[in-house]
Each structure stands twice: as C-alpha cells, then as structure tokens.
BALO-600644 format. One record per atom (N, C-alpha, C): residue in three letters; y, x, z. Coordinates in steps of 0.05 Angstrom, whole numbers, plus 5000, padded with zeros to 4 digits. Each point is the difference from the previous one (the first is absolute). Layout:
! residues N
alaYXZ/...
! end
This chain:
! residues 347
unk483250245455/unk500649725006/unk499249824977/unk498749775003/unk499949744979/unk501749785003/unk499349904974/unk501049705003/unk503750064989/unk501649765007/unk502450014995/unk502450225018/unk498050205016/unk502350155014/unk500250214992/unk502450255007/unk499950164992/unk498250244995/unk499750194983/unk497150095000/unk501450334999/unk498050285003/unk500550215004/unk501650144975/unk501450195009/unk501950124984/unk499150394994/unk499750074980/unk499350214997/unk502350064977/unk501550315003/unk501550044985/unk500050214987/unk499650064979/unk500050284980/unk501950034983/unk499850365003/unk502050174985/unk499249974964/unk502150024985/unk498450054980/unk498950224987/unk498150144981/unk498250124999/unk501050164969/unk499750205000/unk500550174976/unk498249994976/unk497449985008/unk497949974983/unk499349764985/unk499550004974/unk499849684993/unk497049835002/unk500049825006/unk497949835008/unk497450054979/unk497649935007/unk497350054982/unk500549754984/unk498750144972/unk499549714976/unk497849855021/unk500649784991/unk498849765001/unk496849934993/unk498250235011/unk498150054992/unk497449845019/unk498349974993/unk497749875014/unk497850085011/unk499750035031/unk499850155015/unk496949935011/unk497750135002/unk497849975001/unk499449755017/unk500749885016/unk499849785029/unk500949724989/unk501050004967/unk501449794992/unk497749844987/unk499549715002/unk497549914989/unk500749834975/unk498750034979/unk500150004975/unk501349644996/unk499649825021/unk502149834993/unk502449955007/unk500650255007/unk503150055004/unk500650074972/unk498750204985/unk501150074977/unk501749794985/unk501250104984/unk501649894966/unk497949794991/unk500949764992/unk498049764987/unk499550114974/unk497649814996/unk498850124974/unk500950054971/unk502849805000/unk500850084977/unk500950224994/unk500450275019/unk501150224997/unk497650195007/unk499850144964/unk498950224994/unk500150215007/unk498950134998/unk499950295001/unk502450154983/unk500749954981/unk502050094987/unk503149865010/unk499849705014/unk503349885017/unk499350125012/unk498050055010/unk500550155033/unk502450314995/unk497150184980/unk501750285002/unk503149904991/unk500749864984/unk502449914990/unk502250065025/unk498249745012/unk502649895028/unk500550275016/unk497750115006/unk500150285012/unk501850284987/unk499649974972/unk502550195000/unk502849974985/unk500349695006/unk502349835003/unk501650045038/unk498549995014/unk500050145028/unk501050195004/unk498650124982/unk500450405008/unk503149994990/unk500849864976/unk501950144991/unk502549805019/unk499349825011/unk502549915017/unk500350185025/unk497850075001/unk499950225032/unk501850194995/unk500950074971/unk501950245000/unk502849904992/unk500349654996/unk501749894999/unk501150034972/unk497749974982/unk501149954971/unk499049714992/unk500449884988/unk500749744993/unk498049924980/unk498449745002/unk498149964978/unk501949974969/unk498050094982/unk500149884973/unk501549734999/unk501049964986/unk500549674995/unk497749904986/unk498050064988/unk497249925000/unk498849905019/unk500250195009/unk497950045027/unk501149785020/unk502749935001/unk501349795017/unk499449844991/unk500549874976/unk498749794984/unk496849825010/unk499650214993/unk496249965001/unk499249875037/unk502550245016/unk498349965031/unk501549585003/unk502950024990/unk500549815006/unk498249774988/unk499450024979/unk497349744989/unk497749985019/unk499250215007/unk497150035012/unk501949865034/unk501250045009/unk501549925027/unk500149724997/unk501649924981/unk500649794999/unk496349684998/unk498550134988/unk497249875003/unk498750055019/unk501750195021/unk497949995025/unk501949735030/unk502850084988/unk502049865018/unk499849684995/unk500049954983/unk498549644988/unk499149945014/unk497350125008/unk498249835019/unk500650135025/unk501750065009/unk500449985025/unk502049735020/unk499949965025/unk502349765004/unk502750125008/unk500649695003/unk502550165014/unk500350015023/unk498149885017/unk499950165022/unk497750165008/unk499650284999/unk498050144982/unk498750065035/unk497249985002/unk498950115020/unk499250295001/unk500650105026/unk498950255000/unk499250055029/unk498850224998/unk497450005021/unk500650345012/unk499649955028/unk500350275016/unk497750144993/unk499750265015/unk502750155002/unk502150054969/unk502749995004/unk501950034985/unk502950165011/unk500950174979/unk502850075007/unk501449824983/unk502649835016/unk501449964982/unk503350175009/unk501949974967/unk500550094991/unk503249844989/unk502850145011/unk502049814998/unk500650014973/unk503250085001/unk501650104975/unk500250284995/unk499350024964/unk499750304996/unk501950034982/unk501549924986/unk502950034987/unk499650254988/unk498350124984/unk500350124977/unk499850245013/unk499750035026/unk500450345010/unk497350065006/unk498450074978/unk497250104983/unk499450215026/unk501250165005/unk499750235019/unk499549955033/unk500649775000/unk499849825027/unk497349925002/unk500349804970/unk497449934998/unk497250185012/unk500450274984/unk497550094998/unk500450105030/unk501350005029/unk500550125023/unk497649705010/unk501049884993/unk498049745004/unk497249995009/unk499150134981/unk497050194997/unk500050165013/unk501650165001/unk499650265020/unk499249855024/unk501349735011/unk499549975029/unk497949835000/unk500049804980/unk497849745010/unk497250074982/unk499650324987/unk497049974983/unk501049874975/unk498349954980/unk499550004974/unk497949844995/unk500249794973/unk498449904987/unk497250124989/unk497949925007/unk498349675010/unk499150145025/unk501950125020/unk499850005028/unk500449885021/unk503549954984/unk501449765011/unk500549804988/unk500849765004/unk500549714993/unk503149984995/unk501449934987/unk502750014995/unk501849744997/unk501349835014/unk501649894994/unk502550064992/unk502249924981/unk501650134995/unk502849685003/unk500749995008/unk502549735002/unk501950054984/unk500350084973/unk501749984978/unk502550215007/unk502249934978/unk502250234999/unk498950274990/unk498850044985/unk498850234987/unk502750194990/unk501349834981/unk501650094982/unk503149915013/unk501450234982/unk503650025011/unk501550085020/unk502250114984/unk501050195028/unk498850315002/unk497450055000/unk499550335001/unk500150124961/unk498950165006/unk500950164970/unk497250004981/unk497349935021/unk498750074980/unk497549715011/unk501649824989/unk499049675008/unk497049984975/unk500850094974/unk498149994982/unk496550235015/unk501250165010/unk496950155001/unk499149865035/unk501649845018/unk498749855023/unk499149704982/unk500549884991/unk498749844991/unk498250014983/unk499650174978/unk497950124984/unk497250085027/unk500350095021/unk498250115017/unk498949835012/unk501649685016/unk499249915009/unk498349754992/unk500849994961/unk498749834984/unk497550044997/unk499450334996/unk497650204998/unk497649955014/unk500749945023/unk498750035016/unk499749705009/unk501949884996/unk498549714997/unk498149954981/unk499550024981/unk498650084968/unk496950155019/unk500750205012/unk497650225008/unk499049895018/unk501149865016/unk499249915033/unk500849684999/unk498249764988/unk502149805000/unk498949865027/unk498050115009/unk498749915022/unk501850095027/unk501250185000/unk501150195015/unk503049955011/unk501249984970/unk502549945012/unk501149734987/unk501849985017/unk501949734995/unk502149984988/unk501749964986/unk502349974985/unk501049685006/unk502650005015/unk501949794991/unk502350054997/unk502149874980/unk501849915000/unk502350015018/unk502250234995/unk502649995012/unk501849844984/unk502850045013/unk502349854981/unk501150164979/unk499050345007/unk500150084977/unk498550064978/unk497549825005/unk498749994976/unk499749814980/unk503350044981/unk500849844989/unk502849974982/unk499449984976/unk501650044973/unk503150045010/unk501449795012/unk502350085002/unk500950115026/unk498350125023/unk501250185021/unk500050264986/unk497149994982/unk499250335001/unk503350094974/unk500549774985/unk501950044976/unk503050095015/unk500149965025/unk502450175021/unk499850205023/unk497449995005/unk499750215018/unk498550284993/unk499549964974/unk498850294988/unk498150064995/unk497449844996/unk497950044985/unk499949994973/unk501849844989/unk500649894971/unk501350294991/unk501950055010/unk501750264986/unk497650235006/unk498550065025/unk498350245001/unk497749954978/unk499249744988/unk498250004979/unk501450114976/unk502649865000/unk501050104968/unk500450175004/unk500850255025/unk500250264992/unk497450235002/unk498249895001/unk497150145004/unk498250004972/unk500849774989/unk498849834985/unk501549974970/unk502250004992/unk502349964990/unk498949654985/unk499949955007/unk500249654998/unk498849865025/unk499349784994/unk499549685020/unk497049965002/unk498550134981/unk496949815001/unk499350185028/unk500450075011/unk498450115021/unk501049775029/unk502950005003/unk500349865013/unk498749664994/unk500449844972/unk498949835000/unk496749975006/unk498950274997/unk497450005004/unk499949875034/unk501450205018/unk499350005025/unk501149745017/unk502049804991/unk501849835010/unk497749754986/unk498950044980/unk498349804995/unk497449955016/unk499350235014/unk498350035014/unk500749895037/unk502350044994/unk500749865032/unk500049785004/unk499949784977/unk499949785000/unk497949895008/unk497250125001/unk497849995011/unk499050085022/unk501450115014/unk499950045029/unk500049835018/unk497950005018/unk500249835020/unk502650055018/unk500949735007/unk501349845020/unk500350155034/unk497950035007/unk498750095027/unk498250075004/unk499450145019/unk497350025019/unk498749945021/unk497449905011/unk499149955017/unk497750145012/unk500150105023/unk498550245012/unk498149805016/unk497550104988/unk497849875024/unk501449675010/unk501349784985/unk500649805001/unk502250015038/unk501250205001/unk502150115024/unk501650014993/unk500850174979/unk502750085000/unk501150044970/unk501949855004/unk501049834972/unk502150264994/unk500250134973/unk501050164994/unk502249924967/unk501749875008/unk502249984978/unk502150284993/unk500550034978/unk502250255002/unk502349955014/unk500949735003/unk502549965012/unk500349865035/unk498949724992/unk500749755015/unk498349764991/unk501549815016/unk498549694991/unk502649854989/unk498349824993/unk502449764992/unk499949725013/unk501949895002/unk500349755001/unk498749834993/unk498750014975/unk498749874973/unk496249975017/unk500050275015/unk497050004996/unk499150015039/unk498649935000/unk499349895028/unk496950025007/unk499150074981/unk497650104999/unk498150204981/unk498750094998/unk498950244981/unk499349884983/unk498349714999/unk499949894979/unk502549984977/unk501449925007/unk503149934990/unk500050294976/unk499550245016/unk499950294980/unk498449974982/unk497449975007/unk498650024986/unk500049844976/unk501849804995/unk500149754978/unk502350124982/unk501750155015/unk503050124974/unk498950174981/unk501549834977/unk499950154972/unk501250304994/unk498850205002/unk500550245015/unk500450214976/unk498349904972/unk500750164978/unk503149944985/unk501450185012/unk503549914992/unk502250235007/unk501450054990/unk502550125015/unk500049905028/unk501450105016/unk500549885030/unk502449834993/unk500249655009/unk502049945002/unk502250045005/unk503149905003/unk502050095016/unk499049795034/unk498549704988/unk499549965036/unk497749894992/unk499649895030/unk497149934999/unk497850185015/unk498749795013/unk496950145006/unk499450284992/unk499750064981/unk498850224997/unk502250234994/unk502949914995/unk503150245006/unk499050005030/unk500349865015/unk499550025029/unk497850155015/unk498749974985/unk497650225009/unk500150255004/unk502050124969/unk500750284997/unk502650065010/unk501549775013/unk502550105004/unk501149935027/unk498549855015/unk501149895031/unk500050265019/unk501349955020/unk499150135026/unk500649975030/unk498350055009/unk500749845039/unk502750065007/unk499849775022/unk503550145014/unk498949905026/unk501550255018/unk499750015034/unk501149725002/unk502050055003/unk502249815007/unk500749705005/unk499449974975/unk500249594986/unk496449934997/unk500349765002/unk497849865004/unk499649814975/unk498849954990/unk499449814968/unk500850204980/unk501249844977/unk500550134966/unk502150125007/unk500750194979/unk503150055007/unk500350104972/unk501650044986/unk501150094977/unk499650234998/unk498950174979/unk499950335003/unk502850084984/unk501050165011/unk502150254997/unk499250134974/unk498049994984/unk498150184980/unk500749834975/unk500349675007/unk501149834973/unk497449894995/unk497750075011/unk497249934989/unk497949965025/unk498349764996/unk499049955032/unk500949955016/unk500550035027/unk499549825027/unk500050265020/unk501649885027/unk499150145025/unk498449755015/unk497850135010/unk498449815016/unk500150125029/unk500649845019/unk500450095034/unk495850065012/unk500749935021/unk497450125011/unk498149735007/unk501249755004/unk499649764996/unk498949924978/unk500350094980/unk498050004963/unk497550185008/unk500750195006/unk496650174991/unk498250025023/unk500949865033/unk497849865016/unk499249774981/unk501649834997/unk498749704984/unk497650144984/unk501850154979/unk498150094976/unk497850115006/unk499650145015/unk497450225013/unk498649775012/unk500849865015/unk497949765017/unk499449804975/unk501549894985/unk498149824983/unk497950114990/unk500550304981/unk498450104983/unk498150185011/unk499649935027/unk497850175024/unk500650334995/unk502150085004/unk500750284990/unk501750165019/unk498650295006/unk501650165028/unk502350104995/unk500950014963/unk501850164999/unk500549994968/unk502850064999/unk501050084968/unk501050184997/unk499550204988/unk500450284993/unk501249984964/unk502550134998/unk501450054990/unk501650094994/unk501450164974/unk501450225001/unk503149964988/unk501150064983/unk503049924990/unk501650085013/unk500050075027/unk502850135012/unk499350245000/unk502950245000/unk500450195013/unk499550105029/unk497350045016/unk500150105031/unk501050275002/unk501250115016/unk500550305004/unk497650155015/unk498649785015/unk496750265008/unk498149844988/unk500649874972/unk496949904981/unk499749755007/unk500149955027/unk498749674997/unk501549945033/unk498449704994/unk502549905025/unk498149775013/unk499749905020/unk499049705010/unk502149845002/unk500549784995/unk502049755014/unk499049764996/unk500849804998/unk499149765020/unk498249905008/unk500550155033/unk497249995013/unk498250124990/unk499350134980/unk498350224990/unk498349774978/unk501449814990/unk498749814986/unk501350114977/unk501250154993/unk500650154971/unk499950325005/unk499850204986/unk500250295001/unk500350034965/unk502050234994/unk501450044982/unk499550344994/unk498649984977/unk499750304995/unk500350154976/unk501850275010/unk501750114967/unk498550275004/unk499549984971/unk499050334993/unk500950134983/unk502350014995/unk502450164998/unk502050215008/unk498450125016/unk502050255010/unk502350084988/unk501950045020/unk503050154990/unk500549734973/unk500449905005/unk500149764974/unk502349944983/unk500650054969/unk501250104987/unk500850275007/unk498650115014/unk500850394997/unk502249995021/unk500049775007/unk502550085027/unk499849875024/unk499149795002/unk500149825031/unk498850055028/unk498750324989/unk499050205020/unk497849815027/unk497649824985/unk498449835018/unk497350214995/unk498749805013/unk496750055011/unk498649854975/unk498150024993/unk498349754993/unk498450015014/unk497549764986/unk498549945019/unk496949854986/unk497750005011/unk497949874986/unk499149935022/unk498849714991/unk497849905023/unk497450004995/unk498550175012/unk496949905003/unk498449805015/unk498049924986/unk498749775022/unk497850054994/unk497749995020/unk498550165006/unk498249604992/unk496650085010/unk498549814988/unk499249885029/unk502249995024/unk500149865022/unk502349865004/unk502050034977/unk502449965001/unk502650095007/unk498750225020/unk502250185020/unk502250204973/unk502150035007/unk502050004986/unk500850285003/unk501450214985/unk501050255006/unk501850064978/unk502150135012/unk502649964984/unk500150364993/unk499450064978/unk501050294999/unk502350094980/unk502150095020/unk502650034984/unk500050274980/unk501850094978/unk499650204996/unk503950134984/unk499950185000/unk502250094982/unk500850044976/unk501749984985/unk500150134975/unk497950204991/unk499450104971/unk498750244996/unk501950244991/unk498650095003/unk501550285002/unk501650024963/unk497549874984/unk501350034975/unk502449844996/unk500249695009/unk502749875000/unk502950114992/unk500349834975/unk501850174986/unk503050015015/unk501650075000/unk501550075016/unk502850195001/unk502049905012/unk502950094985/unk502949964979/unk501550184995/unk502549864994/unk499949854976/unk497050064976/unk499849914975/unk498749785010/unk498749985024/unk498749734997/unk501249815016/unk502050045019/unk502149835009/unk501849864975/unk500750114978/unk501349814979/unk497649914985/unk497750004997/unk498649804987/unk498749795010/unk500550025022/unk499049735019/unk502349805004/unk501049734991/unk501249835002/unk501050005031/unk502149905008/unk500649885027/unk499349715006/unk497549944995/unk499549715009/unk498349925021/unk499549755011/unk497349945007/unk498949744999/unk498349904999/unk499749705001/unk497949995026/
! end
C-alpha cells in the first residue's frame, strides 16, 4: 500500500547470529561512499571502532572524543528539518538496548545498503546506552549520506543526568568527559525529518508555536532542549484519540494535539503523514488519527520488562510502506540482577 494508509506487516524472530560489519558491497557506487575528507586510515579507524562495538566493548575515550568533533562538523551543516530521500528504514526509540539495536540489522540490512533514519532516544534506561550511541554516531561519520540522525527528549544534559546515561558514562568511564563529549553533540542534531517532502518526521509531536515547516526550520536549535517551547514540543508532544485541539501533556513537557491539529498540519504543509516515535507500542508501532500520525518504537521488551514488539518502518522508493516487527535478542540482558538495576520509572 502507498500514501497515508496502512502499509504491509512482516514479522521476525530474532536471530542468534550477529549481523555483517558494515562493509561495502560490490553494487554500491562510489558516490555513496564516505566524503572525501575521510582517509584511508579514518576509514580503517571507524572500521575497527565497529568491530569492537560488535562485541560490545566500548570506545576509548579518545576515540569518543575525536568521533564526536568530526560528528559535530558534519551535523552544522545540516537543517533542522533535514531531507531525506527513499528508499529508507526508519527507526524509533533505542534506549540503550545495544543488542536490539544490532537485531535491527539482522532484519532491515546494513549500511551503505540501507538508508537509515533514526528518530532520537538513543540513550537511557538500557544498560549499555554508551556503546548504541557510539554505533549510531559511527556510522553517521561512515555513511553521512545514508543515515539520518535527530534529536529525542533524551538527547539532553539534564534527562540523560536522571535516567542513566550520565551514571553508565561515569561507571564505564570513571569520570564526565565522555558524557560531556556526547550531550554536546546532541545539541547539533537536527530538529526533524522530511522524507521525499511527505512525511514530516519529528521525534515527538507539533506545537502550537509552529504551523508550518518553515516556522522549524528558523528555531535556534544549537541548545539544551528547553523546558517549553517550539522545539521542547517537538521532542516531547503526543497525539490523543480522544480531545480535539492542545491539551496539556501528563509528561510536564509539550502538548497533546487531537486529530484536528495534524489534518490542519499535514494539509497546510502538503504532507501524507507524520511519523514518529516517543511512545511505548506493545506490537512496535501503531496508526491513529486517521492514519495522519503513526508512532514507532524499537525497543523490544522495553526496560527488560514491558514484554512488547518493536518495530521499523521501511519505505520503499514508491513510497509504499512496510512495517517489520521484531523481538528482543536473544542476548538481552536479563533477570533478577537486572530487575534491581533498572529504575521503576517512565516518562
């Protein structure tokens, strides 16, 4: 199916074997490759910076250092509402569960095969938030043509300082520069995404404030995330069945917008659809209003207990849409030691 309706569902087990490096595959044409500023020597670098997350050991704090500078001069010149171009998988919330991540790959292919959107929430909440964000920086760095990076609500100084990225840096790390490395780097993340000028991809919601994509595109975006405002709202709203207009979010941060906002919004800004991630689904992803929003989590079993689906969307280079769910991985850490290190919260 195309367009704004629902599109096919394919669902996979997860897979024992771990996904292929990120290697470049004879059919790939040389301006897909890595831009020129990356040598022969970044390359092997980034590559067995790769290898060693594949076994889930953790960069250097060097090596973090360095990728975050080089990230940070590629994220500059990007907007904030960043275009990207089919075919693409995108990609909800990955909350630190590295092992999910890489199940990811198992289902939708691997870089520079596939195209990657990723809708923020990288970090917090799973156990090993430092080596999913290190991977997905990587490969923004390796593939900047390829994949997409924006902006969740948790990417940002004082969520990550309560929900556990801050403490998993200082205990990996035994100090802060790693975290300040990576939280400095979020500040340069785009805002949103826009697919083939269709489908408007915020990590959260809309705001009140903004009424048009222009409106995005003009916010001062290198910052902490506010407590309100335009661009808190972006990372922190979310639809409601129910009520019709604004409504106050339950979250303390952002906005519920009814189904009455994101027809308006979709028809001013000529757009079939907003795809976005921030909630918890129990089978990955969800349609509602009127299929003028769809909401997608890639988070399986999320915090090690809420026993869901995730989910990724592909879109193909006709537009047509396919939802493939998947499960936990088999490695997913798991049990009575990791039931007391996971907080009882949720936002």
């Amino acid at each position: 199916m195309s367009g704004a309706t629902p599109g096919a569902v394919a669902a996979l087990q997860p897979a024992s074997a771990a996904p292929a490096l990120f290697t470049i595959p004879a059919d790939v044409a040389p301006s897909d490759l890595p831009d020129h500023y990356l040598g022969q020597e970044e390359l092997r670098g980034i590559d067995k910076q790769m290898e060693k997350l594949f076994k889930c050991e953790k960069l250097d704090e060097d090596e973090v250092r360095s990728l975050c500078a080089v990230l940070k001069d590629i994220l500059v010149q990007e907007a904030n509402v960043q275009p990207v171009r089919t075919p693409v998988t995108v990609v909800g919330d990955i909350h630190g569960q590295f092992h999910d991540l890489l199940e990811i790959f198992k289902c939708a292919g691997t870089c520079p095969s596939v195209n990657f959107l990723f809708l923020g929430d990288y970090v917090d909440r799973g156990l090993n938030s430092v080596e999913s964000v290190s991977l997905v920086f990587l490969l923004k760095v390796r593939y900047r043509h390829r994949v997409t990076l924006i902006r969740g609500n948790h990417e940002s100084r004082q969520i990550t300082q309560v929900y556990g990225f801050y403490d998993e840096c200082l205990r990996k790390y035994g100090n802060a520069n790693v975290w300040n490395y990576f939280t400095d780097v979020f500040d340069y993340l785009p805002l949103s995404a826009l697919i083939e000028d269709q489908i408007f991809c915020p990590h959260a919601g809309l705001s009140p404030t903004i009424e048009t994509l222009d409106h995005v595109r003009l916010l001062e975006r290198f910052q902490e995330v506010p407590h309100e405002g335009p661009m808190c709202d972006l990372l922190w709203s979310d639809p409601e069945e129910q009520m019709p207009g604004w409504g106050m979010s339950p979250r303390g941060a952002g906005y519920t917008f009814g189904q009455d906002i994101s027809e308006k919004f979709n028809h001013v800004n000529g757009l079939k659809l907003i795809a976005r991630a921030h909630q918890l689904i129990m089978e990955g992803f969800q349609w509602s209003q009127a299929n003028n929003v769809v909401t997608i989590f890639s988070a399986p079993n999320y915090c090690y207990r809420c026993g869901n689906q995730a989910a990724i969307m592909k879109i193909d280079e006709h537009m047509n849409y396919t939802f493939i769910q998947f499960n936990p991985s088999l490695l997913q850490a798991s049990g009575a030691d990791m039931q007391k290190r996971i907080p009882d919260y949720f936002l």
